[in-house]
PyMOL CGO cylinders between C-alpha atoms (Angstrom):
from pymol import cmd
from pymol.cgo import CYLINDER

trace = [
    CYLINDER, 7.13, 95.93, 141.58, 7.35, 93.73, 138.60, 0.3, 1, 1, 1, 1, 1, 1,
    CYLINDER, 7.35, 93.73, 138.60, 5.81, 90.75, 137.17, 0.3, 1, 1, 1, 1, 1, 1,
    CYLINDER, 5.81, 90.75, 137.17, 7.87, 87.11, 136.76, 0.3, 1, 1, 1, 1, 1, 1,
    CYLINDER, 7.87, 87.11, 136.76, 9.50, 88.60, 132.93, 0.3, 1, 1, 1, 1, 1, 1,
    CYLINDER, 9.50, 88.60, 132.93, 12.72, 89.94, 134.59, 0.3, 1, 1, 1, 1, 1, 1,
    CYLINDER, 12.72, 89.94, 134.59, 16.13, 88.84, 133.17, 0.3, 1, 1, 1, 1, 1, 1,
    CYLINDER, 16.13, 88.84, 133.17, 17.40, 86.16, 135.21, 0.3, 1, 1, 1, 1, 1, 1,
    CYLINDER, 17.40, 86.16, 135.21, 20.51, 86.74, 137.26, 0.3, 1, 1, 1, 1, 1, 1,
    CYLINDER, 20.51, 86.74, 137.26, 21.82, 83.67, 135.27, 0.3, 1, 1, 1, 1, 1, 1,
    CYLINDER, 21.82, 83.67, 135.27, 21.99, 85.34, 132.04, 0.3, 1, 1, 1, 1, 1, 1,
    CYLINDER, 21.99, 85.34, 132.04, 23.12, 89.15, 133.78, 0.3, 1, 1, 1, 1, 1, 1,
    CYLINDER, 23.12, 89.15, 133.78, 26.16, 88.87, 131.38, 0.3, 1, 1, 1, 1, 1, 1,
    CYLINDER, 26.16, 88.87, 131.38, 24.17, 89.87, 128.16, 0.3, 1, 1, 1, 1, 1, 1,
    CYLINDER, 24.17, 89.87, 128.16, 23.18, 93.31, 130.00, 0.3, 1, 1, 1, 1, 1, 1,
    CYLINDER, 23.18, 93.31, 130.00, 26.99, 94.36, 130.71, 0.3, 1, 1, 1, 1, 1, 1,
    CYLINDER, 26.99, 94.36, 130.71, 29.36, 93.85, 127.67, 0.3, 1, 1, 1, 1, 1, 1,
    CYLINDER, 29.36, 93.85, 127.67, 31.42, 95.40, 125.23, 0.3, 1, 1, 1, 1, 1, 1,
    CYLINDER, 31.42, 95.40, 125.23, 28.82, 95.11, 122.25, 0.3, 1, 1, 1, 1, 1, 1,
    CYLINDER, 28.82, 95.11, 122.25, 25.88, 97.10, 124.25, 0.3, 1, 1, 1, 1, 1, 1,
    CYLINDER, 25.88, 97.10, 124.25, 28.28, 99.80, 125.48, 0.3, 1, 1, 1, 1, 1, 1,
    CYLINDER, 28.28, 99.80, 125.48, 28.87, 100.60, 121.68, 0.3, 1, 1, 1, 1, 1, 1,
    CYLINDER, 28.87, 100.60, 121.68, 25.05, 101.05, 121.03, 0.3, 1, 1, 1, 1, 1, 1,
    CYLINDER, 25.05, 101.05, 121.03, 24.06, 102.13, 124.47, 0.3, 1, 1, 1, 1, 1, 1,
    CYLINDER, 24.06, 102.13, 124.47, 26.82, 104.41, 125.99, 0.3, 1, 1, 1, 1, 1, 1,
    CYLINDER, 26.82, 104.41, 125.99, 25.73, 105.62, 129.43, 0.3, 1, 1, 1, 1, 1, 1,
    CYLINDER, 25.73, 105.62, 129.43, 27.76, 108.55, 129.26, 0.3, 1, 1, 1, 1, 1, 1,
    CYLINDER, 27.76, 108.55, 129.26, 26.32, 109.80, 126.07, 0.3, 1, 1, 1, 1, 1, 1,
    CYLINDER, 26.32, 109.80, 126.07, 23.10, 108.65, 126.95, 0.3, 1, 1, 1, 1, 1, 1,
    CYLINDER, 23.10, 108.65, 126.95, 23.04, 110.01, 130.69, 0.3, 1, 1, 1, 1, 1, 1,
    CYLINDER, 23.04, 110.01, 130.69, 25.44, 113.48, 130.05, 0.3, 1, 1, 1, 1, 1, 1,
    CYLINDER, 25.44, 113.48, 130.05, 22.41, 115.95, 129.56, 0.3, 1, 1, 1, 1, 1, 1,
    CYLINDER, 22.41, 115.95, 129.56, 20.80, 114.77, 132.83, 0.3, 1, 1, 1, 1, 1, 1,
    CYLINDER, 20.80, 114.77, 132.83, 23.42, 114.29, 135.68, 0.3, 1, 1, 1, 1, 1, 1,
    CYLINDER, 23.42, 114.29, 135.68, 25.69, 116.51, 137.09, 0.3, 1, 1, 1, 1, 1, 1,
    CYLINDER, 25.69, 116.51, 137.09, 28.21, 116.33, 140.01, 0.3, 1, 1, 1, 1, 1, 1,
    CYLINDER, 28.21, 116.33, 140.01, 27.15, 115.91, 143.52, 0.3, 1, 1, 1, 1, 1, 1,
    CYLINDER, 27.15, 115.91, 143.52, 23.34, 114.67, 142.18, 0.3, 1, 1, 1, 1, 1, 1,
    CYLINDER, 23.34, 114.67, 142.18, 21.40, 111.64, 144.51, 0.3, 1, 1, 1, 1, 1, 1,
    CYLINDER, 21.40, 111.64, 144.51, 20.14, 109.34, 141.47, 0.3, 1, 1, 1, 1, 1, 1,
    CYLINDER, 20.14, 109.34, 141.47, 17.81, 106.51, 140.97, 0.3, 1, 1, 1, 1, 1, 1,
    CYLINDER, 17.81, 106.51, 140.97, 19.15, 103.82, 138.70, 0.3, 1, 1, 1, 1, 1, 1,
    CYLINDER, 19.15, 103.82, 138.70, 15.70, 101.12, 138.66, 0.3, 1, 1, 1, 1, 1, 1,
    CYLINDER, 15.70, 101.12, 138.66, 16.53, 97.84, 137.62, 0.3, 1, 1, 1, 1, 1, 1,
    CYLINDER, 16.53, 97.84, 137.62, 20.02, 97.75, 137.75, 0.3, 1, 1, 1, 1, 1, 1,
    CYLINDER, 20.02, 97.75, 137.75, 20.80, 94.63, 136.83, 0.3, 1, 1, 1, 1, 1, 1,
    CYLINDER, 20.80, 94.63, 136.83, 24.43, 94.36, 137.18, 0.3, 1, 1, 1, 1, 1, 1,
    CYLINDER, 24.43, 94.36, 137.18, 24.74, 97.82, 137.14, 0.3, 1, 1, 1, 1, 1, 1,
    CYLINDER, 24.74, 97.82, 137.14, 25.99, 98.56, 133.27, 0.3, 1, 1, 1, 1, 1, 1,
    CYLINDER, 25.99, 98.56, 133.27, 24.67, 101.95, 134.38, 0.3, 1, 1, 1, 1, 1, 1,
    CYLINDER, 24.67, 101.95, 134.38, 24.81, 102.70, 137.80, 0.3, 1, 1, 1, 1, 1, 1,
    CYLINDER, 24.81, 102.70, 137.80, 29.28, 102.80, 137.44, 0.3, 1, 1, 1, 1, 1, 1,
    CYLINDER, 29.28, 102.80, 137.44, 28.86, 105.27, 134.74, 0.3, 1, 1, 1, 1, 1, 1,
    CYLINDER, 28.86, 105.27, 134.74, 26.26, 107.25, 136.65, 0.3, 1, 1, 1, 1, 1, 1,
    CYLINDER, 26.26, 107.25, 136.65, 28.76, 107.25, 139.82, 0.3, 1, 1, 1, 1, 1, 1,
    CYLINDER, 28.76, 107.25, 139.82, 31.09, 108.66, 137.70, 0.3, 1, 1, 1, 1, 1, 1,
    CYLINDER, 31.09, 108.66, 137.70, 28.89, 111.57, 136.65, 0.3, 1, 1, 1, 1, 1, 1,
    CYLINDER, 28.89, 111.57, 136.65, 27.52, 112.26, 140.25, 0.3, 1, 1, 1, 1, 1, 1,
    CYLINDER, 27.52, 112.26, 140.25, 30.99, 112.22, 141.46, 0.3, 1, 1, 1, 1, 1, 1,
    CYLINDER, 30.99, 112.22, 141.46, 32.43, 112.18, 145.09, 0.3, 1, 1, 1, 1, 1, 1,
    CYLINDER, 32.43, 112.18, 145.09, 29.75, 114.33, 146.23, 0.3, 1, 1, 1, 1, 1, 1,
    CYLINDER, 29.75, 114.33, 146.23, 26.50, 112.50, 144.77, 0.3, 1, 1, 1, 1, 1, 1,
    CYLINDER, 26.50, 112.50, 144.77, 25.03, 108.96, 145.17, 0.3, 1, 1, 1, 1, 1, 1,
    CYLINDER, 25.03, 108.96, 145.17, 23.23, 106.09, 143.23, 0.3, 1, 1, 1, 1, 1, 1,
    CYLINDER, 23.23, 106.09, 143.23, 21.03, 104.51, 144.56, 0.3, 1, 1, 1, 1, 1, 1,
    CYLINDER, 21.03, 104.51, 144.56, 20.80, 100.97, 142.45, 0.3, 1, 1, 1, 1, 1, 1,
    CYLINDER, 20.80, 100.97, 142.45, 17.91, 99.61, 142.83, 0.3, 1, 1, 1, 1, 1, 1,
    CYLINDER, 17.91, 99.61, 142.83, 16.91, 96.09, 141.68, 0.3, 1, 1, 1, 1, 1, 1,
    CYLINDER, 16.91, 96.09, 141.68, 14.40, 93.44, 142.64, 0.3, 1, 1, 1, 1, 1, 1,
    CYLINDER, 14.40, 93.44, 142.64, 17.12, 90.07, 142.47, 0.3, 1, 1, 1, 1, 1, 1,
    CYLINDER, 17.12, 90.07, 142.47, 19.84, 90.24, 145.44, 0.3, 1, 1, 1, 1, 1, 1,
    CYLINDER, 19.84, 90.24, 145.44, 21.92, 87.91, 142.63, 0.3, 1, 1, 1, 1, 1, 1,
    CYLINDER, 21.92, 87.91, 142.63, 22.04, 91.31, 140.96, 0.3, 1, 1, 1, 1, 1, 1,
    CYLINDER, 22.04, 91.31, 140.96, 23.04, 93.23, 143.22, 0.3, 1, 1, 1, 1, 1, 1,
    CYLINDER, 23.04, 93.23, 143.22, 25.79, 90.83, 144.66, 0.3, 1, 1, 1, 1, 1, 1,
    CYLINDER, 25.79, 90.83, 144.66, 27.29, 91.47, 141.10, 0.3, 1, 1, 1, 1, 1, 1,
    CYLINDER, 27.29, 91.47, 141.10, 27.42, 95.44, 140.94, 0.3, 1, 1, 1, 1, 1, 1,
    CYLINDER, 27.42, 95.44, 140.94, 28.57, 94.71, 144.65, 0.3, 1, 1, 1, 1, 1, 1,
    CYLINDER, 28.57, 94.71, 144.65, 31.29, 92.50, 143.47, 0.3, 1, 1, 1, 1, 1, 1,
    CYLINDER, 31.29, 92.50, 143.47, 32.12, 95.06, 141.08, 0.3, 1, 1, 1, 1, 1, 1,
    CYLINDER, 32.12, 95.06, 141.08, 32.70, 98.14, 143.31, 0.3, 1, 1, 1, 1, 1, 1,
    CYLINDER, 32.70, 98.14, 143.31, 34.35, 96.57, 146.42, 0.3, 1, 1, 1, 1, 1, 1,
    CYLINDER, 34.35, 96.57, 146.42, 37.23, 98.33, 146.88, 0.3, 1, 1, 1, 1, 1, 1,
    CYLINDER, 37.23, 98.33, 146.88, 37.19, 100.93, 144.51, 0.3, 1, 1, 1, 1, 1, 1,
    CYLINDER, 37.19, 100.93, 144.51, 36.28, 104.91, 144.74, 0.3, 1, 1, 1, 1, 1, 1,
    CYLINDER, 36.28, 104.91, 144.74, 32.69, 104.03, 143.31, 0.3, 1, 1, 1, 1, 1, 1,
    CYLINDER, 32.69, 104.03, 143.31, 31.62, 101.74, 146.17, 0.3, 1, 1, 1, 1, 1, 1,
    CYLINDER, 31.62, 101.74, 146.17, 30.84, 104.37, 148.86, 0.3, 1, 1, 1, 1, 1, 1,
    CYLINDER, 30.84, 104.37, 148.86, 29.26, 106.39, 145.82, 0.3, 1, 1, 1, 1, 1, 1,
    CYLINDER, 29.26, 106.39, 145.82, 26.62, 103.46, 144.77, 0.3, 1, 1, 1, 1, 1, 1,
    CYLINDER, 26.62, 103.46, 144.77, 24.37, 102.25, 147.65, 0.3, 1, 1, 1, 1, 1, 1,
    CYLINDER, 24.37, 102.25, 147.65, 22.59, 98.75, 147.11, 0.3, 1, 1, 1, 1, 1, 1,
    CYLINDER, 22.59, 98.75, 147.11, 19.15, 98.01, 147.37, 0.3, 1, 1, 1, 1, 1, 1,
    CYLINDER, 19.15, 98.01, 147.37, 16.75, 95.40, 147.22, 0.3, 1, 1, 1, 1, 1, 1,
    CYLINDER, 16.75, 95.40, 147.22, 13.14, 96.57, 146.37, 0.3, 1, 1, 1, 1, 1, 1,
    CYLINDER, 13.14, 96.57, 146.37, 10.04, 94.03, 146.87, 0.3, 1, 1, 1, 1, 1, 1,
    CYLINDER, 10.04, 94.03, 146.87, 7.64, 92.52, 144.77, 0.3, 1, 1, 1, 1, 1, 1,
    CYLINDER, 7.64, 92.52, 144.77, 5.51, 95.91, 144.88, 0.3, 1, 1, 1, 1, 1, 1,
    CYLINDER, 5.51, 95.91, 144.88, 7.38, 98.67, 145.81, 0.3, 1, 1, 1, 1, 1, 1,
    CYLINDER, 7.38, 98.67, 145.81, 10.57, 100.19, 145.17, 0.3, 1, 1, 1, 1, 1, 1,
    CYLINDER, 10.57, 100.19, 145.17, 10.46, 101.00, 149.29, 0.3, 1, 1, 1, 1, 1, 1,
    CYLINDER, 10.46, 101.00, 149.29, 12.54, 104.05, 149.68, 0.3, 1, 1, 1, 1, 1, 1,
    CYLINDER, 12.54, 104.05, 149.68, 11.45, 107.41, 151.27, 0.3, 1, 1, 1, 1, 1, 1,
    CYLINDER, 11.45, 107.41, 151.27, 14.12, 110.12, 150.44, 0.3, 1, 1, 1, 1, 1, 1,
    CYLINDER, 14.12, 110.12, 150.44, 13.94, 112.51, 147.68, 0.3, 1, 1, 1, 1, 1, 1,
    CYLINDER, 13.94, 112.51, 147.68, 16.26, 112.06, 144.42, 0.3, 1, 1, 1, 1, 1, 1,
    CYLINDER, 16.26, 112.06, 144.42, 17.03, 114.04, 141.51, 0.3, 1, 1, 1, 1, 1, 1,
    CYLINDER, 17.03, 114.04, 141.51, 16.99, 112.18, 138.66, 0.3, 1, 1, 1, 1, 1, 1,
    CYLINDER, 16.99, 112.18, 138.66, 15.79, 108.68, 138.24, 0.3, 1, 1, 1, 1, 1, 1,
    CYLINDER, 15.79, 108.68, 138.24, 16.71, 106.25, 135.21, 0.3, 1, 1, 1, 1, 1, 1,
    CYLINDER, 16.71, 106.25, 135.21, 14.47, 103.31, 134.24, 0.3, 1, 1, 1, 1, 1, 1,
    CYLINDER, 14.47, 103.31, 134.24, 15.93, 101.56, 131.40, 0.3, 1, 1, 1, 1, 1, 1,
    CYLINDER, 15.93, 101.56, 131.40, 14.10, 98.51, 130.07, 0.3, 1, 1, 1, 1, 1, 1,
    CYLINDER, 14.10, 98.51, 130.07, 12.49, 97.78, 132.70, 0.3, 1, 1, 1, 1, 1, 1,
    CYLINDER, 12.49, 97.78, 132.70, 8.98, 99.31, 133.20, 0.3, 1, 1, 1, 1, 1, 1,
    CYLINDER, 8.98, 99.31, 133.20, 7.43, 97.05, 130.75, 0.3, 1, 1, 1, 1, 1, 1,
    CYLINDER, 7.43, 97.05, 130.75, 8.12, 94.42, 133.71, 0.3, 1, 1, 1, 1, 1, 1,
    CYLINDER, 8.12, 94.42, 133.71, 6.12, 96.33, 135.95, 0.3, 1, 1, 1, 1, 1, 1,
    CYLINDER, 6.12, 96.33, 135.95, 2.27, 94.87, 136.48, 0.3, 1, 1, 1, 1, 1, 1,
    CYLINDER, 2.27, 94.87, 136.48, 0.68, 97.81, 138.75, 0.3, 1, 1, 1, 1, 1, 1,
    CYLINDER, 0.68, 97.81, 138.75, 2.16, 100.76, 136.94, 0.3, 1, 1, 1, 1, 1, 1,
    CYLINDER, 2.16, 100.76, 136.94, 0.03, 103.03, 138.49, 0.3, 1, 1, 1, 1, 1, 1,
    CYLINDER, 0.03, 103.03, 138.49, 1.77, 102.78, 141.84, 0.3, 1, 1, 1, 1, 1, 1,
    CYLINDER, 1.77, 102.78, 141.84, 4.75, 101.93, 140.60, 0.3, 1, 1, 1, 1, 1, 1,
    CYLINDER, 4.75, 101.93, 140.60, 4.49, 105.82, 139.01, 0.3, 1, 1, 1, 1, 1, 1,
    CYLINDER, 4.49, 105.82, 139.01, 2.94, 106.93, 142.15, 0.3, 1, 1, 1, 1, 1, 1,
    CYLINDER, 2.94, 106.93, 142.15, 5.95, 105.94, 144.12, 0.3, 1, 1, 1, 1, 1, 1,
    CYLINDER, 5.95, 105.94, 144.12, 8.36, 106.97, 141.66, 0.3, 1, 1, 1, 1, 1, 1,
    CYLINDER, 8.36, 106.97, 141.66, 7.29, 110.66, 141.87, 0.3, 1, 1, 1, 1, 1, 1,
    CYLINDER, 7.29, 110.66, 141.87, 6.85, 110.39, 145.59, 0.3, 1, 1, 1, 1, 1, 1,
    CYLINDER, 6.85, 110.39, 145.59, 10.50, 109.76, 145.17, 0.3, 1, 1, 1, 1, 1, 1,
    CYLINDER, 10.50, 109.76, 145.17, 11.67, 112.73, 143.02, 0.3, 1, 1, 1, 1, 1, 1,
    CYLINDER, 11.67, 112.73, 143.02, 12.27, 116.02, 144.09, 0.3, 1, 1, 1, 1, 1, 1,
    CYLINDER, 12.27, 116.02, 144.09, 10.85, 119.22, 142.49, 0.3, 1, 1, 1, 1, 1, 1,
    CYLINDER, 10.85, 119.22, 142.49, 12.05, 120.32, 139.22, 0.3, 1, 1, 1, 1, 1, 1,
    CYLINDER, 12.05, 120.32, 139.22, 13.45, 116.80, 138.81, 0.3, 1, 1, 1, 1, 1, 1,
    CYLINDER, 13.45, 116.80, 138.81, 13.43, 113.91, 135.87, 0.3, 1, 1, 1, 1, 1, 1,
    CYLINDER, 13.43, 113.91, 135.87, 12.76, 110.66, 135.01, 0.3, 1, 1, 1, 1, 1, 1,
    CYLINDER, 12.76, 110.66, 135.01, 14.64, 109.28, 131.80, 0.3, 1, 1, 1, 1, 1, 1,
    CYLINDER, 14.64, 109.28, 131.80, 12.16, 106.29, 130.78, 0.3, 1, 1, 1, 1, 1, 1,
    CYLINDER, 12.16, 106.29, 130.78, 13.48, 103.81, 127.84, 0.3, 1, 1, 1, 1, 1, 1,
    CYLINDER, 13.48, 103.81, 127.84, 11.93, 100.83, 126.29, 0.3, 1, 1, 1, 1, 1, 1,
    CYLINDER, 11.93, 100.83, 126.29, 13.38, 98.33, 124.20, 0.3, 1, 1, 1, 1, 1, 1,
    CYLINDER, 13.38, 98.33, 124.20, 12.35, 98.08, 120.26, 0.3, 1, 1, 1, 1, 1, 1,
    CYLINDER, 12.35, 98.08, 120.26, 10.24, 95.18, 119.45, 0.3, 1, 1, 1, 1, 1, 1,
    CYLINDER, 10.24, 95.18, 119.45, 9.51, 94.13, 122.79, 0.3, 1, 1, 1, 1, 1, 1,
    CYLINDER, 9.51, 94.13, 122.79, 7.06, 96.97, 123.58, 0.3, 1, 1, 1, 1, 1, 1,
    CYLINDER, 7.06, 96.97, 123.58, 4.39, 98.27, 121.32, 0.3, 1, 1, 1, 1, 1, 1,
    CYLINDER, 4.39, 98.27, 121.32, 3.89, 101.82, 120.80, 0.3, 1, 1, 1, 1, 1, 1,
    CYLINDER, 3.89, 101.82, 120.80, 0.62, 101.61, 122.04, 0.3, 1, 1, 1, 1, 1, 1,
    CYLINDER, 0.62, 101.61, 122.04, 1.62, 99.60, 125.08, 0.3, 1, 1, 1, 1, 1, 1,
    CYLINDER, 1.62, 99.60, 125.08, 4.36, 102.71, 125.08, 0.3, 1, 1, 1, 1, 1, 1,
    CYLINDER, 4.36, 102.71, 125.08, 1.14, 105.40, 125.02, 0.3, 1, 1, 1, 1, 1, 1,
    CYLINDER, 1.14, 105.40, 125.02, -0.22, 103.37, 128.00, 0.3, 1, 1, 1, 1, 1, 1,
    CYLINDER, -0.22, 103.37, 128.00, 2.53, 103.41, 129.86, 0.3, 1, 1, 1, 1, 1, 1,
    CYLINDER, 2.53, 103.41, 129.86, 2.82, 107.09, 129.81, 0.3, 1, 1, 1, 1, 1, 1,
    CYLINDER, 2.82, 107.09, 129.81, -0.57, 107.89, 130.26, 0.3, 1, 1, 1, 1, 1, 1,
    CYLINDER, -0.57, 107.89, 130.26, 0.21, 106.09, 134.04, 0.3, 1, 1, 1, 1, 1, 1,
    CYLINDER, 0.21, 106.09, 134.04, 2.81, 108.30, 134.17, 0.3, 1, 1, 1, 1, 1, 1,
    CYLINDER, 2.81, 108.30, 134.17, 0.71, 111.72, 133.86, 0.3, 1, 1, 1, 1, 1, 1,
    CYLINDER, 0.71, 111.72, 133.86, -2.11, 109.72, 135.85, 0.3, 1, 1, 1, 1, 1, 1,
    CYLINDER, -2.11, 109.72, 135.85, 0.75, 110.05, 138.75, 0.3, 1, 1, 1, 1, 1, 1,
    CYLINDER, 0.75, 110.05, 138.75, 1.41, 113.71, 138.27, 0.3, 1, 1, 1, 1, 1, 1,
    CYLINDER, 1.41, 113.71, 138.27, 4.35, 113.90, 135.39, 0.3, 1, 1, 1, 1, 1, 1,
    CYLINDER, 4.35, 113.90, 135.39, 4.56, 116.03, 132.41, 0.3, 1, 1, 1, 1, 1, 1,
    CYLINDER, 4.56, 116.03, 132.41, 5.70, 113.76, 129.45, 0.3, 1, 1, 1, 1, 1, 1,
    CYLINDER, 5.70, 113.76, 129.45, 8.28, 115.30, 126.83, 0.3, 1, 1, 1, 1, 1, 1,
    CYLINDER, 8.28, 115.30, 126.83, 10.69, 113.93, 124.36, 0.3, 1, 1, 1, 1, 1, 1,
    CYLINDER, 10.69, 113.93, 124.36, 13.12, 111.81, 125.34, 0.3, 1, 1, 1, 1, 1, 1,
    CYLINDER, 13.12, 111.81, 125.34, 16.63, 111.69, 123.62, 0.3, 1, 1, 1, 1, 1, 1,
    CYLINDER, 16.63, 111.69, 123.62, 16.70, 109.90, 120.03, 0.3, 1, 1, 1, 1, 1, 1,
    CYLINDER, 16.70, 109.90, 120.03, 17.78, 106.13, 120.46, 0.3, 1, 1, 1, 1, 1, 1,
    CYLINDER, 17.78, 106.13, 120.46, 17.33, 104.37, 117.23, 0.3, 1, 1, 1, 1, 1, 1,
    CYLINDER, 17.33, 104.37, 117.23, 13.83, 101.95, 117.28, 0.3, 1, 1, 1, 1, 1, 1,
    CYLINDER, 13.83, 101.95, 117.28, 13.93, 102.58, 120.50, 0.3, 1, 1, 1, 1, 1, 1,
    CYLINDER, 13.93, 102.58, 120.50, 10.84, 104.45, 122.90, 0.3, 1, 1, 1, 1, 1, 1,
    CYLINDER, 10.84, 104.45, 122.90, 11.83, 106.93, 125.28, 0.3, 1, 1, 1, 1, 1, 1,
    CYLINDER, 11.83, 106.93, 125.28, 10.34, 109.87, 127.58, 0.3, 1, 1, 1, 1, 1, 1,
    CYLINDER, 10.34, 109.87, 127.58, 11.34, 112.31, 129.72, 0.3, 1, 1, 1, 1, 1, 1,
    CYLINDER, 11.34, 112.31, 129.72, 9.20, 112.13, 132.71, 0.3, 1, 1, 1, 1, 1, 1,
    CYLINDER, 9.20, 112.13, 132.71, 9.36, 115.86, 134.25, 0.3, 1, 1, 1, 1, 1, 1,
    CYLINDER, 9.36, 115.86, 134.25, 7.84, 116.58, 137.99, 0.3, 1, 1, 1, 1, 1, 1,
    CYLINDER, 7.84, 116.58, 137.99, 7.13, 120.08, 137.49, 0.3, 1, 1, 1, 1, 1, 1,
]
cmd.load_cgo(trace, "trace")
């Protein structure tokens, strides 16, 4: 699924702190795409800085799934949730070097810095809208800096070479973002 840039599980802290939640809140970020009793995708989780908010939004009723290709990251979002009302509302999962590797449909899936890592994006797209369910989104962000706007173009063009329908994503200063729609 990715290539050997992903943020070691040594240095997870900088992806879950007070700082980013100022300039990346997930619930003003995520708000105009989840809604109660929803079965979300949260891609490279990390730590899962988003995938607690998102269980929030889903709530009692709906899932995240939290996805990430390090079991060091996961162990930390699981180390997080045990014993609290969110851990039977996030399910863990490891995906493999090439494919995210799961079969049921979700409604909405969130990848957040991450696709840039990915080196075959066309079946990494492929999968993704296997994945989705009709009349369902993909929020896609990339970092400022780190990706080009062309590199950003590229990136969507695999996206409508897999069968979405690209429109604007929310404003995030510097930042590139699409909404990925399976129409």
């Amino acid at each position: 699924m990715t290539q050997n840039r992903v943020c070691p599980v040594e240095l997870s802290g900088s992806l879950d702190n007070r700082l980013r939640r100022r300039f990346q809140n997930p619930q003003k970020i995520l708000r105009p795409y989840l809604r109660q009793g929803m079965t979300v995708l949260d891609v490279g989780c990390g730590p899962g800085f988003f995938s607690l908010d998102m269980a929030r939004m889903v709530g009692g009723s709906g899932q995240v799934i939290a996805v990430d290709l390090q079991q060091g990251m996961l162990d930390k979002l699981k180390a997080k949730i045990e014993g609290t009302e969110l851990e039977s509302r996030i399910r863990l999962h490891l995906a493999s070097a090439t494919r995210i590797g799961l079969t049921e449909q979700v409604d909405f899936v969130l990848l957040f810095y991450m696709v840039h890592e990915v080196s075959d994006k066309t079946s990494f797209f492929a999968e993704l809208f296997s994945i989705l369910k009709s009349e369902s989104s993909a929020l896609l962000v990339e970092p400022p800096f780190h990706v080009s706007a062309p590199a950003f173009q590229k990136t969507l063009l695999s996206a409508q070479a897999a069968g979405f329908s690209v429109s604007t994503g929310p404003h995030m200063l510097l930042h590139k973002t699409a909404l990925l729609l399976k129409n």
